[in-house]
C-alpha positions as CSV (number, residue, x, y, z in Angstrom):
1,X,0.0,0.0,0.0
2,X,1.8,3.2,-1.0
3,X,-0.4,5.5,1.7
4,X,-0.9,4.0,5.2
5,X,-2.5,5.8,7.5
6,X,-0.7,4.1,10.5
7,X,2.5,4.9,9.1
8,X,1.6,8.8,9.5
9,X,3.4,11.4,11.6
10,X,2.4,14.7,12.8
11,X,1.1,16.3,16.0
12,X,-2.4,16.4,14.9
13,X,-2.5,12.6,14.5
14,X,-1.1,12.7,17.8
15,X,-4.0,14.8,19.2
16,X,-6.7,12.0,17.8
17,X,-7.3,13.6,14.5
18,X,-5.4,13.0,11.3
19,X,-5.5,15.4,8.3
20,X,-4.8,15.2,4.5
21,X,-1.3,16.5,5.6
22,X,-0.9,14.3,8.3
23,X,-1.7,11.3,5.7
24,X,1.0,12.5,3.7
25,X,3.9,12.8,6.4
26,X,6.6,11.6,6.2
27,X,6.1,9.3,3.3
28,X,8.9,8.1,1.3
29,X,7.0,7.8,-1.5
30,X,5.3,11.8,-1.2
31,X,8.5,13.3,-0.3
32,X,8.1,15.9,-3.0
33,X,4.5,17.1,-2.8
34,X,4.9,16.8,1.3
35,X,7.7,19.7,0.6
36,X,6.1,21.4,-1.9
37,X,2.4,21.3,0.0
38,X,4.3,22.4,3.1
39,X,6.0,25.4,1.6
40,X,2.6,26.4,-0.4
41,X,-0.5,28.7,0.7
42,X,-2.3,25.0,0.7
43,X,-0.7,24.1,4.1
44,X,-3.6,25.9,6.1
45,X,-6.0,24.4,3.7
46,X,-4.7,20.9,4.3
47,X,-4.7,21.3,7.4
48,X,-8.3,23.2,8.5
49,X,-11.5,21.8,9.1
50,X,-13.2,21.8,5.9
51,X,-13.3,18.5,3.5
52,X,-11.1,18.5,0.2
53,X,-9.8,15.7,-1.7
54,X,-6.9,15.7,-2.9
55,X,-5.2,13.8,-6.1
56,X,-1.6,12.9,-4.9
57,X,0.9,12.1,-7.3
58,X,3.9,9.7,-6.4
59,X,7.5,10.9,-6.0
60,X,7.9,8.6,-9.6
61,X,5.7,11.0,-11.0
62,X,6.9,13.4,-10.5
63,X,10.6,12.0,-11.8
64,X,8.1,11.0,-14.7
65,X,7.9,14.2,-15.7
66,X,9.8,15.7,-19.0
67,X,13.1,16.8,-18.4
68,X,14.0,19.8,-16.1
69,X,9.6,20.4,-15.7
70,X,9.9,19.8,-12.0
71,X,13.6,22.1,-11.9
72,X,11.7,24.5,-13.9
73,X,8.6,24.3,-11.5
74,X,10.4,24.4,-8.1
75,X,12.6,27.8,-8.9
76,X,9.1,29.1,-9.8
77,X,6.5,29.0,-7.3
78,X,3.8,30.9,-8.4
79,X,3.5,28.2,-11.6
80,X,4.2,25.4,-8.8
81,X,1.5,27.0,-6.8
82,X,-0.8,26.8,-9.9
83,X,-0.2,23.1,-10.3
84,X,-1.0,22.4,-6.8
85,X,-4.0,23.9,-6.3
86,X,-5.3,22.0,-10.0
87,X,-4.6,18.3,-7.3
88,X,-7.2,19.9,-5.0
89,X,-11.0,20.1,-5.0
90,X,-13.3,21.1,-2.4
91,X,-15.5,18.6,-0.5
92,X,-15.1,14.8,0.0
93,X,-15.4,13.0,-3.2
94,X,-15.0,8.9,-2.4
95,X,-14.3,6.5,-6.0
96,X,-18.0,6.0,-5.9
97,X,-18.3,9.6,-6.3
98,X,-15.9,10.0,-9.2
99,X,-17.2,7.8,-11.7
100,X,-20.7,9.5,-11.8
101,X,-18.7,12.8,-12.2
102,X,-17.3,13.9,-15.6
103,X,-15.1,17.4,-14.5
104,X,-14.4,18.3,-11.0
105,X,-13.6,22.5,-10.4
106,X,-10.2,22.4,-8.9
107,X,-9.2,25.0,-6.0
108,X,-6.6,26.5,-9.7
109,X,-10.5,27.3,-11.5
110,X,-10.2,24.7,-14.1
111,X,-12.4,22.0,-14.8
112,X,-10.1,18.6,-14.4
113,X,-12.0,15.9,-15.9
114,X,-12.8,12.8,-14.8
115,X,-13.1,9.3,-16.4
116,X,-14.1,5.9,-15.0
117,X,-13.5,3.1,-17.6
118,X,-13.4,-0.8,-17.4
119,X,-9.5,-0.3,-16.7
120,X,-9.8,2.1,-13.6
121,X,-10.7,5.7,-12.7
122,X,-8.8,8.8,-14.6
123,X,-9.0,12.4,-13.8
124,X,-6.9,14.3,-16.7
125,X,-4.6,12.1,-17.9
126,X,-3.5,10.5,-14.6
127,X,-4.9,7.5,-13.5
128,X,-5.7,6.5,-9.8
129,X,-4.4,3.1,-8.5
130,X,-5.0,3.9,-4.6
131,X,-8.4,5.4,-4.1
132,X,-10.3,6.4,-0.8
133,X,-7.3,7.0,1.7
134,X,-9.5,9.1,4.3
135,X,-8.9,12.0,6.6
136,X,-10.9,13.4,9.1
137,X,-10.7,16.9,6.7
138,X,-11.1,14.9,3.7
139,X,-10.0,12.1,1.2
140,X,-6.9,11.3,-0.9
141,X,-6.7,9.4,-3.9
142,X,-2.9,8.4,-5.5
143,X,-2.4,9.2,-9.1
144,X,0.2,7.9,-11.3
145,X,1.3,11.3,-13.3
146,X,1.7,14.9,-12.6
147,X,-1.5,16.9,-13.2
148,X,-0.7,20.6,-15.4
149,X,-3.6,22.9,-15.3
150,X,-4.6,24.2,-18.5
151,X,-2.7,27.1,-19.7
152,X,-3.9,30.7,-18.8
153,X,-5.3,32.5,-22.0
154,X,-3.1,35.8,-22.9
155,X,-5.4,38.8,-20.9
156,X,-8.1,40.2,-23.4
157,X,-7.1,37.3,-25.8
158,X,-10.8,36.6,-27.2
159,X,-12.0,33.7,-29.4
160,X,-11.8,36.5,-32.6
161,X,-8.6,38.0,-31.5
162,X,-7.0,34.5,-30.8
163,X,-8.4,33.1,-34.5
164,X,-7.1,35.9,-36.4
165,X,-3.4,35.3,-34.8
166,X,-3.7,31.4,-35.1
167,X,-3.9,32.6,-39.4
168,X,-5.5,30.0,-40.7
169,X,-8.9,31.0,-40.2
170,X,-8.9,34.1,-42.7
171,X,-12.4,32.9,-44.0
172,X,-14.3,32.0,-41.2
173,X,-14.0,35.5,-39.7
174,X,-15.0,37.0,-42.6
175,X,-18.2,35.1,-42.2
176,X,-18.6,36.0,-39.1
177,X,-18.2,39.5,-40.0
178,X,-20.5,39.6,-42.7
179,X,-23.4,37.7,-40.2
180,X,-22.5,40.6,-37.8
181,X,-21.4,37.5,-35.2
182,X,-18.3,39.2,-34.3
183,X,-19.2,40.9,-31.2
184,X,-20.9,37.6,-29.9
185,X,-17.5,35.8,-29.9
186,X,-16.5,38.8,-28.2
187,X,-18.7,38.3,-25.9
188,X,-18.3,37.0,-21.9
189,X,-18.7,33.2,-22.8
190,X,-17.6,31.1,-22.0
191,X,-18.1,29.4,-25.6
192,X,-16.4,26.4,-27.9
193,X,-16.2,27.3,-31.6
194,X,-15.3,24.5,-33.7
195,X,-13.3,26.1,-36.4
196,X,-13.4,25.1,-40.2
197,X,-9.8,25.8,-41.7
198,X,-9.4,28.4,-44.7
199,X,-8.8,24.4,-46.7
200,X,-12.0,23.9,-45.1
201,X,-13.8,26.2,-46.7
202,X,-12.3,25.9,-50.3
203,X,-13.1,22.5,-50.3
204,X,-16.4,23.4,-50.7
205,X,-17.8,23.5,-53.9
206,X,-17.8,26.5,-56.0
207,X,-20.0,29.2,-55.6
208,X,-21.4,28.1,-52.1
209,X,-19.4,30.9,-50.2
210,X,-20.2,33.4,-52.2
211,X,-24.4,32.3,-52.0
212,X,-23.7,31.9,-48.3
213,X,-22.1,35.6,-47.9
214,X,-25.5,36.5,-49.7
215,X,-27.9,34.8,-47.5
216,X,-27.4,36.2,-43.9
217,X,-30.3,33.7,-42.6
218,X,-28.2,30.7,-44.1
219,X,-25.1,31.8,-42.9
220,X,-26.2,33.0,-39.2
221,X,-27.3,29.2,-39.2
222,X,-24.2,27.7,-40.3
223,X,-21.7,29.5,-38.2
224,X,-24.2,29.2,-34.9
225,X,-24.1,25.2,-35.9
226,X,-20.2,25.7,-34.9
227,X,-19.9,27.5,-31.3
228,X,-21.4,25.7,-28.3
229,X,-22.5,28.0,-25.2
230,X,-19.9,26.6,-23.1
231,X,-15.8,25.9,-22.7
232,X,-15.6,22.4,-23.7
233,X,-12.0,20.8,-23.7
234,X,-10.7,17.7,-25.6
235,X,-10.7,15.8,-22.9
236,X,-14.4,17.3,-22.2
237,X,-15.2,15.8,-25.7
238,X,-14.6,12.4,-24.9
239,X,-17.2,12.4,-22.6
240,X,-20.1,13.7,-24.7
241,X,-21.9,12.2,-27.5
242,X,-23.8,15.8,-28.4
243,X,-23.5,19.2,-28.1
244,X,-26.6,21.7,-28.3
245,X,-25.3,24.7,-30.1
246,X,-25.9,28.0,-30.7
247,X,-28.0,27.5,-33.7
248,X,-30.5,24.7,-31.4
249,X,-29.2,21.7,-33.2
250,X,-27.7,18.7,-31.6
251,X,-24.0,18.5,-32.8
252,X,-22.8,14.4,-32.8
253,X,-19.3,13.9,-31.1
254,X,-17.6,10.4,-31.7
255,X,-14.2,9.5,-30.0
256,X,-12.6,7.0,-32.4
257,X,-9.3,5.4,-32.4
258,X,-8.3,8.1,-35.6
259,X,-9.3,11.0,-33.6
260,X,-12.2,13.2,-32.3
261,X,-15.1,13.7,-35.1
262,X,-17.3,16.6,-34.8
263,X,-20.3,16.0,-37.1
264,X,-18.6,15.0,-40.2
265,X,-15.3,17.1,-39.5
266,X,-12.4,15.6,-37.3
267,X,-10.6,17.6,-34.7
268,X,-7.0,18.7,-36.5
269,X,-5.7,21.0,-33.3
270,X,-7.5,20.9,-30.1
271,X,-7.7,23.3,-26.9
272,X,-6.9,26.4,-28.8
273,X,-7.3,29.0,-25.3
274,X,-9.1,32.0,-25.3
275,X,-10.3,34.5,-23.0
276,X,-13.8,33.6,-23.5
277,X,-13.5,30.2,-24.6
278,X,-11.5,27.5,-26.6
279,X,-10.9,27.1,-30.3
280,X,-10.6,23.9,-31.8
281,X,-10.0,23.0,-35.5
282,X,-11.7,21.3,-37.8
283,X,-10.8,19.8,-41.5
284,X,-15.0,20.6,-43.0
285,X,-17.6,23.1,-42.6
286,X,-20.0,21.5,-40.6
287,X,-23.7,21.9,-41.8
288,X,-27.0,21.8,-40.2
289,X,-29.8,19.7,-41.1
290,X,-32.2,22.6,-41.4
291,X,-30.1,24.4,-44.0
292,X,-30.7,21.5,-46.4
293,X,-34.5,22.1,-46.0
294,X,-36.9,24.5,-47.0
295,X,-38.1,25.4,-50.0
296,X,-35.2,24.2,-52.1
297,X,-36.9,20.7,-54.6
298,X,-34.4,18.5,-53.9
299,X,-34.2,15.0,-56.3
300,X,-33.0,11.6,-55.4
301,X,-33.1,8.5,-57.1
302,X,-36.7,7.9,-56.4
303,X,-37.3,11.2,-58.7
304,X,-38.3,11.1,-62.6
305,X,-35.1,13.8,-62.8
306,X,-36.7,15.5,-66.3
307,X,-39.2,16.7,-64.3
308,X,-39.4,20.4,-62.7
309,X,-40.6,24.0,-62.9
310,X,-38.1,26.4,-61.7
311,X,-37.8,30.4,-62.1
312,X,-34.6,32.3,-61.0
313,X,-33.8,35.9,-61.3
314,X,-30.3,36.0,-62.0
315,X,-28.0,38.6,-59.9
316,X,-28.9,42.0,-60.3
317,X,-31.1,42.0,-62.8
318,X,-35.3,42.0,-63.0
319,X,-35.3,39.3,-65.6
320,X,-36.8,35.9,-64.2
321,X,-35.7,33.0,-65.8
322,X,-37.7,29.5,-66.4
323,X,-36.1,26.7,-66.2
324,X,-39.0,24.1,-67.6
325,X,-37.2,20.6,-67.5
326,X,-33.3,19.9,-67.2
327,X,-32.7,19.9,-71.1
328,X,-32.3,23.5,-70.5
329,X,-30.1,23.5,-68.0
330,X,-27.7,21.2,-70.7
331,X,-28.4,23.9,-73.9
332,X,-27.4,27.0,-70.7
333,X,-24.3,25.2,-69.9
334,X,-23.7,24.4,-74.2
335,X,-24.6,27.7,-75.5
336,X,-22.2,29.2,-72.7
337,X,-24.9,31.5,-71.4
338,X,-23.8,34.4,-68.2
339,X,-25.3,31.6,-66.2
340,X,-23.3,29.2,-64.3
341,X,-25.4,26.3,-64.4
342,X,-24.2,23.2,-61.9
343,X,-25.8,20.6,-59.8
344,X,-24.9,19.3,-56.6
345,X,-25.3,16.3,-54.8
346,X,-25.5,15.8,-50.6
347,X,-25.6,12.7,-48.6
348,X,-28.3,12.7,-46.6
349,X,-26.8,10.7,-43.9
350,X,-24.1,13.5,-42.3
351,X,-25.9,16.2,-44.4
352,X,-22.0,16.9,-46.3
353,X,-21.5,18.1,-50.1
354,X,-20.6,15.2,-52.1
355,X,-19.8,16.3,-55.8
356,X,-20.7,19.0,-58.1
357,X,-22.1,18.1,-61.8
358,X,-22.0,20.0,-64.5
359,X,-24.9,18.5,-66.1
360,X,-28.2,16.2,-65.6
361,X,-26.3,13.2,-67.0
362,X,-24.1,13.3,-64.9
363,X,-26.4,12.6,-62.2
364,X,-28.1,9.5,-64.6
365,X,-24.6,8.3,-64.5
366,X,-23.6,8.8,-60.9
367,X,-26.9,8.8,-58.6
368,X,-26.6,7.0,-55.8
369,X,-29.2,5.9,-52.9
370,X,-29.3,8.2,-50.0
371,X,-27.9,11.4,-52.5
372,X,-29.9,14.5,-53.0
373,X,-29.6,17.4,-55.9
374,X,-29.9,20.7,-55.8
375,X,-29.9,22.5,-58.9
376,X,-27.6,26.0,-58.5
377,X,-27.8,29.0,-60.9
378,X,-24.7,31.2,-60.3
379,X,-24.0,29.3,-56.6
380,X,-27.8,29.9,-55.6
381,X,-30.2,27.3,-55.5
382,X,-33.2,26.9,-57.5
383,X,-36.5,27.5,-56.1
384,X,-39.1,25.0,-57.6
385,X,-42.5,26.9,-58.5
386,X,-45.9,25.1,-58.9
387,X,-47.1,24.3,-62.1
């Protein structure tokens, strides 16, 4: 047993009670958090009357740790003080208690989440292999690695601010800019904004940023489909198989062994810090069911695909065009008309863009089940009309 309560020293345990501190002693294998407790504002709380718990990492975690982190932390002690306070939570939290938890709020302010699995209990990324060692002020429970509390955003470092210096979110912002979303991402927060890279957005097909910048009801739906009203860490992810976000829609998380998958877009950097929030990246603009529905005809493989009865006015001009079955749409894109004529396919499945066609036959030759079509005029889709 690595903690033993009769092996404790200290007057207190002398007097009939036995703290956290006492617990920790003179252990040879706590030697270095017994120092650095002892030499730390945390001595009083160890000490006092009211319940904590306490994660205690082993001596041979600490000599775990990457070379010259502990050297670096014990000639600092405001950063050692920081790491300290992220092993300590208030109240009495027993193994029972922990695996119906998923984040504890340390005495440091973060959130140090917790994980009980078939091969033991986590919290962060340390795992416990001696739980419920009680004090008459509290528990301890012995962890196998350091814990490092996440790092402290820059001061006035937003989720905007700390986008535009990450540089590879040029596009995104100017969505949110023209969807006047700025100043909410600005905003107190806390929030998560799962961000689509600028490769993100050019991989979409042509024309459907520009028809996005021109629908602010579309786009206001889109980007609110990427930031959740809460700071959610990777870590945090794991534990969650949907997030409700801004713009009402369930967002599916799954935690494979190739990554974390946000919708149909996989986490590339995580834990991006902000201010306000966390930033993480994503390789595909994620894109809610409701923006696929509406008045837009969309055909699948169940439709007779010569049929339809569509009008567009093209961009400004008055003229409204009829589009009365797809032949035309083949003699626009032959006779190399000002309008660019294209069709595009989504899987209904995960609701993501699956190819662009330049004409109905290509669709004939390349329809598969579960694929809808919209028909595009200059990037805008076709509005079907009765009749």
């Amino acid at each position: 047993m690595l903690l033993n309560v009769a092996a404790c020293t200290g007057s207190a345990q002398e007097e009939g009670t036995t703290t956290i501190l006492d617990l920790i002693g003179d252990n040879e294998n706590f030697v270095i958090i017994a120092g650095a407790f002892n030499n730390s504002s945390l001595i009083n709380v160890l000490t006092g009357n009211e319940t904590h718990t306490v994660f205690l990492p082993t001596d041979q975690a600490f000599e775990n740790m990457s070379e010259g982190t502990l050297e670096e932390l014990t000639a600092d002690p405001a950063a050692l003080e920081q790491v300290l306070l992220y092993h300590v939570t208030n109240g009495t939290l027993m193994s029972e208690d922990l695996a119906n938890v998923s984040n504890i709020t340390t005495l440091q302010g973060s959130q140090l989440p917790v994980n009980a699995t078939e091969e033991g209990i986590f919290v962060g990324n340390a795992k416990v292999i001696q739980a419920n060692v009680t004090a008459d002020n509290g528990v301890v429970h012995v962890i196998d690695t350091v814990l490092i509390p996440p790092e402290s955003p820059l001061e006035g470092n937003d989720i905007i601010e700390t986008a535009t210096q990450e540089g590879n979110f040029t596009t995104l912002l100017l969505a949110f800019g023209a969807a006047n979303l700025t100043d909410t991402l600005k905003g107190e927060g806390p929030f998560t904004l799962f961000a689509p890279t600028d490769e993100a957005f050019s991989a979409l097909p042509n024309g459907t940023i520009e028809a996005l910048l021109n629908d602010t009801d579309a786009l206001n739906n889109v980007l609110l489909y990427h930031v959740a009203n809460e700071s959610l860490m990777a870590e945090n992810l794991t534990n969650v198989s949907n997030i409700t976000t801004l713009q009402g829609s369930e967002l599916p998380v799954n935690v494979t062994e190739e990554g974390v998958f946000i919708g149909n877009a996989q986490v590339t950097v995580q834990d991006i810090n902000a201010s306000n929030g966390v930033i993480h990246a994503i390789d595909a603009v994620l894109i809610p069911e409701e923006a696929v529905e509406g008045p837009i005809e969309l055909y699948n493989d169940t439709v007779d695909l010569t049929e339809g009865n569509f009008t567009f006015t093209p961009e400004n001009s008055m003229q409204t065009y009829t589009v009365d079955n797809f032949t035309d749409i083949g003699a626009l894109n032959v006779t190399g008309l000002q309008y660019n004529v294209s069709v595009q396919g989504v899987n209904l499945t995960n609701m993501t863009n699956m190819s662009v066609l330049e004409g109905i036959e290509g669709i004939r030759n390349n329809n598969e089940t579960g694929i809808m079509w919209f028909v595009y005029i200059n990037g805008t889709r076709l509005k079907k009309t009765s009749g």
